[in-house]
N, C-alpha and C positions, 0 to 999 in steps of 0.2 A: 589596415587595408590588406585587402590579398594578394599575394605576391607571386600564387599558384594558379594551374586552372583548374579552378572548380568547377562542377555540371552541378544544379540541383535541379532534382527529379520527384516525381512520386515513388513513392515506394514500392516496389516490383519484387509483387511476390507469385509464387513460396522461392523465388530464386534469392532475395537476401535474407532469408530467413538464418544462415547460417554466419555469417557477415553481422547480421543485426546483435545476436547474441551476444559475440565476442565484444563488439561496442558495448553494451550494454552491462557484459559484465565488469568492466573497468569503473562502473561505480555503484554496480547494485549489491547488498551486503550479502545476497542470497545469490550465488549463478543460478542463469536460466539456460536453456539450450532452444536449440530451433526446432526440435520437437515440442518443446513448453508454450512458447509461443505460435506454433499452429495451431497448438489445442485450444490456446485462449482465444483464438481468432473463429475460430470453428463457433467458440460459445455465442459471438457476435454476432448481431442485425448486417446485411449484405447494404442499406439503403437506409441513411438516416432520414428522422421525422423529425422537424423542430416546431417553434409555434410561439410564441409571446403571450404571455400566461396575463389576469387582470390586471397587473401590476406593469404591463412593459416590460417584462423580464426575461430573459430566453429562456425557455423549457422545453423539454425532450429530450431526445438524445442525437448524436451523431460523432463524426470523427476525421481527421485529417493526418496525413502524414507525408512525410514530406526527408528528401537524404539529399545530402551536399557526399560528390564521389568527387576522387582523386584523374586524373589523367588513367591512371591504372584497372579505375574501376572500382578500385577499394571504397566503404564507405566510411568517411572518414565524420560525418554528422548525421545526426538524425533529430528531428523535433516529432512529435506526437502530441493531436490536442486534441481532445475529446470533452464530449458531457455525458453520461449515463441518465436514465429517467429519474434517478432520484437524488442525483447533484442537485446541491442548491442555486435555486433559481439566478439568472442570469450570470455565471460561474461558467467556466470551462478549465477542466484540469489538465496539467501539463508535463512535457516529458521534452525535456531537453539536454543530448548530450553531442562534447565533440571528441572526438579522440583526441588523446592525452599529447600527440607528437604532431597536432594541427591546431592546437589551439593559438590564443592572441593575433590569427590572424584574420580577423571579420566573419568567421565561419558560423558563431554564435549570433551573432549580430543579424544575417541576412536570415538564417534559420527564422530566430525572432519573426521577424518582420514578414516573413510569408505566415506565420499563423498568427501574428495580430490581424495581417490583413484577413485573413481568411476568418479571424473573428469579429470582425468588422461585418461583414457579408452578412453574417449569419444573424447579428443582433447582439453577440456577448456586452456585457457592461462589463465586465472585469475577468482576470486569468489568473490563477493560482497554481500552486508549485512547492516541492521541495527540495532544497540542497543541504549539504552535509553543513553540520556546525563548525566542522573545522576548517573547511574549503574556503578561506578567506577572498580567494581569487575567484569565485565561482558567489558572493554574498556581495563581492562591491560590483561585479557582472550585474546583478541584480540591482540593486542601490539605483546606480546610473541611468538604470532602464525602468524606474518609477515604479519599482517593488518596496515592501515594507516586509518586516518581521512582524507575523501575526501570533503564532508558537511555536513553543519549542516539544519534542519529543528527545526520550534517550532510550537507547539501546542496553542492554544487560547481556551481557553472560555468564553462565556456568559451566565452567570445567569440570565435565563428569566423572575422567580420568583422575584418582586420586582427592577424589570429593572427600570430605567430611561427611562423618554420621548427618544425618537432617535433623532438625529440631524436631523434638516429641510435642505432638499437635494433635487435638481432639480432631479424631475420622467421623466423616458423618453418621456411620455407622454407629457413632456412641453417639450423635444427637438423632438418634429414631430415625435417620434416614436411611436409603436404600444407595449405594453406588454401584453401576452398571457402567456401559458403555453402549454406542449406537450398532455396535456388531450385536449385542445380547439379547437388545429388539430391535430387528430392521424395519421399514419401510416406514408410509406414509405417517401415520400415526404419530410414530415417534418424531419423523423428521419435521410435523406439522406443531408438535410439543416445542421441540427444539424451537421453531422457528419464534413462536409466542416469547418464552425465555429471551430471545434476542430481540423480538422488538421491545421487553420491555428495558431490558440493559442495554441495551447500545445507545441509545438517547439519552442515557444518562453520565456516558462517557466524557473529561472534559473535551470541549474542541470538537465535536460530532458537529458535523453540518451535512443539509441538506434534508432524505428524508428516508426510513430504513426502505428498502428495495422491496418489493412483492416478492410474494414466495420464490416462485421458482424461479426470479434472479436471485434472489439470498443463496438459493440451493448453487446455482454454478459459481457466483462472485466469494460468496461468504464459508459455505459449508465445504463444497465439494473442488477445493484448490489446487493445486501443487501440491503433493505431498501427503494429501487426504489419505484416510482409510478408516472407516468407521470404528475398530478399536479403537483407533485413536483419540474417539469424541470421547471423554470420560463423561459422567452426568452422577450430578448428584439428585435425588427423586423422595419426597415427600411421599408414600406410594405411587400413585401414579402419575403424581404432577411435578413435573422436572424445572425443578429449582436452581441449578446451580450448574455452569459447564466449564470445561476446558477442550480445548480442539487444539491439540497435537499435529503438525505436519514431521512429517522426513525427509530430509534432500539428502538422496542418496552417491549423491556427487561427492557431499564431504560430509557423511553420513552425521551431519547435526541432526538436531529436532528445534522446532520453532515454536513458541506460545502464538497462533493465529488469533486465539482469544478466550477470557477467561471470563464470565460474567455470571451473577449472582439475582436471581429474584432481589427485588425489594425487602419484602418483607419477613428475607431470612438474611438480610445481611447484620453481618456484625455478630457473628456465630461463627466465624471464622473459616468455612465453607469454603472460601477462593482457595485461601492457604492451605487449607487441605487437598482440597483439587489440586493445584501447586505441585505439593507434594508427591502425590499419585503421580503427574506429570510425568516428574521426574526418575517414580520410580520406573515408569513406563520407558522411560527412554534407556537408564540403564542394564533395562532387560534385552533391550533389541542392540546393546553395545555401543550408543551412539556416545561422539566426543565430545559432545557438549548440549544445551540448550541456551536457546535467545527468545529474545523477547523484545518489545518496542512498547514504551507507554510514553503518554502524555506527563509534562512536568509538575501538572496541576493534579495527577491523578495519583495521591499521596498514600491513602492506602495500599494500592496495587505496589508501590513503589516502597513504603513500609514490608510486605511482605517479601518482594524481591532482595533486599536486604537480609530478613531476618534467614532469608536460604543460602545465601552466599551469593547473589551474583555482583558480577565485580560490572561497573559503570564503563561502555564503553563511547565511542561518538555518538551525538544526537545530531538531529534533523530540522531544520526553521522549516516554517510553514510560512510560504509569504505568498502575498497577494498584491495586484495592482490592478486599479483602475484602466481597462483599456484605453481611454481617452487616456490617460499619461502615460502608458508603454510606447503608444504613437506620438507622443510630443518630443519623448525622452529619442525615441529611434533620430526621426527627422532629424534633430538637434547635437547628434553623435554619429549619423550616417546619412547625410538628407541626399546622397545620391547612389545610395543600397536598392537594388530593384530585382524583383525575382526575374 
């Protein structure tokens, strides 16, 4: 029960944009700042469109948000629920966190329950989410409230400081290929190659769901991130048909570098192209001085996860992917809070 008083509000912005961050960075593995976050928000629709697709399913996109404040003003919670056009149908993804010195006291709980209700409204059949592997206090939170573990991902790093030589690995360069980067050829063209390459590799990801994004969402959600700059796209190219990528981000906060993603045409994989790309990555990263590189893959994505090995990155926490049935997140609430009310 709560024992403070809480205010929950909508979200008021760009005044907590600064406040949200600081929440935010207390569990995301990458800080953001409230500059990051107005940019992301700039990319978004002002007015969502939803719709029940043949199947009964909610499709379109839209979003809610929603902060539990202290007497002070401080926010001490925030939920975020959204669906993008190419979430998988009837789905909405979710963002729930409390601050770390207001937690166990119902503040997760009511959070919940204003975005099931508000997925209720809308038509969702189900809500999905990640929390850290290790967060045991934060997976039985979930448990309770008619969540399942759907998958697991892991995190890697590599300490660039003091790294080891890299394994000697055929460059595409020795298999007739060409490697470039998205600064060597700019514009459409390329970014239209690019984007082919990813819808053929990303559906083949494990645990892809949903449905790869039109282009010019791919271009803000997927290419053009956090961290972006077109050196950074490495590409490997068949002459002019671009077979093979890696996209390099920088946060210059703690000046790492991140794998955003590394995918291979079909029908050159197994010529070892990623791990070369890989490679490159890294050398790219320790030219610009940075302390390290990370990465996130799937557990079922054995390859990828072979090659992160044979580089040195050392295994750090991973992520569940879970999911619930809305009709049980609301059975589960009532039955742990039946008198919780926004």
């Amino acid at each position: 029960m709560i024992n403070i008083t809480i205010i929950f509000r909508p979200l008021q912005l760009p005044d907590d944009y600064e406040q949200l961050a600081r929440l935010l960075n207390q569990v995301w593995s990458e800080p953001t700042t409230a500059e990051r976050l107005l940019e992301d928000d700039q990319k978004l629709y002002e007015v969502g469109h939803t719709w029940m697709d043949e199947n009964r399913l909610l499709g379109g996109y839209d979003r809610e948000r929603h902060a539990a404040v202290n007497e002070q003003g401080k926010i001490v919670g925030y939920a975020w629920s959204w669906r993008a056009p190419w979430t998988e149908p009837g789905y909405l993804c979710n963002t729930l966190v409390v601050d770390e010195a207001y937690r166990n006291r119902g503040i997760g709980g009511m959070l919940l329950r204003h975005i099931t209700q508000w997925a209720f409204k809308l038509g969702a059949a189900a809500l999905i989410t990640e929390i850290w592997d290790d967060n045991e206090e934060a997976r039985q939170f979930a448990v309770k409230r008619g969540f399942a573990i759907e998958r697991h991902a892991f995190q890697s790093l590599l300490q660039l400081q003091g790294q080891e030589d890299l394994p000697a690995v055929q460059m595409p360069e020795q298999l007739g290929l060409r490697i470039l980067t998205l600064a060597d050829e700019p514009g459409d063209e390329s970014e239209h190659k690019l984007y082919e390459l990813y819808k053929e590799s990303l559906v083949d990801i494990p645990g892809f769901m949903g449905e790869v994004p039109a282009y010019e969402e791919w271009l803000k959600w997927y290419l053009q991130v956090d961290g972006y700059a077109p050196e950074h796209v490495i590409i490997a190219a068949d002459g002019n048909v671009f077979v093979g990528v890696t996209n390099v981000l920088h946060n210059r906060e703690t000046n790492g570098m991140y794998h955003e993603y590394t995918g291979v045409a079909r029908a050159y994989r197994g010529r070892q192209i990623a791990l070369a790309l890989k490679v490159k990555a890294i050398e790219l990263a320790r030219q610009h001085g940075a302390a390290y590189i990370r990465t996130d893959n799937d557990s079922l994505n054995k390859p990828i996860l072979a090659i992160n090995g044979k580089l040195g990155y050392v295994p750090l926490r991973g992520s569940y992917r879970i999911l619930a049935p809305l009709e049980n997140v609301l059975t589960s609430l009532n039955q742990l809070e039946p008198q919780a009310a926004d």
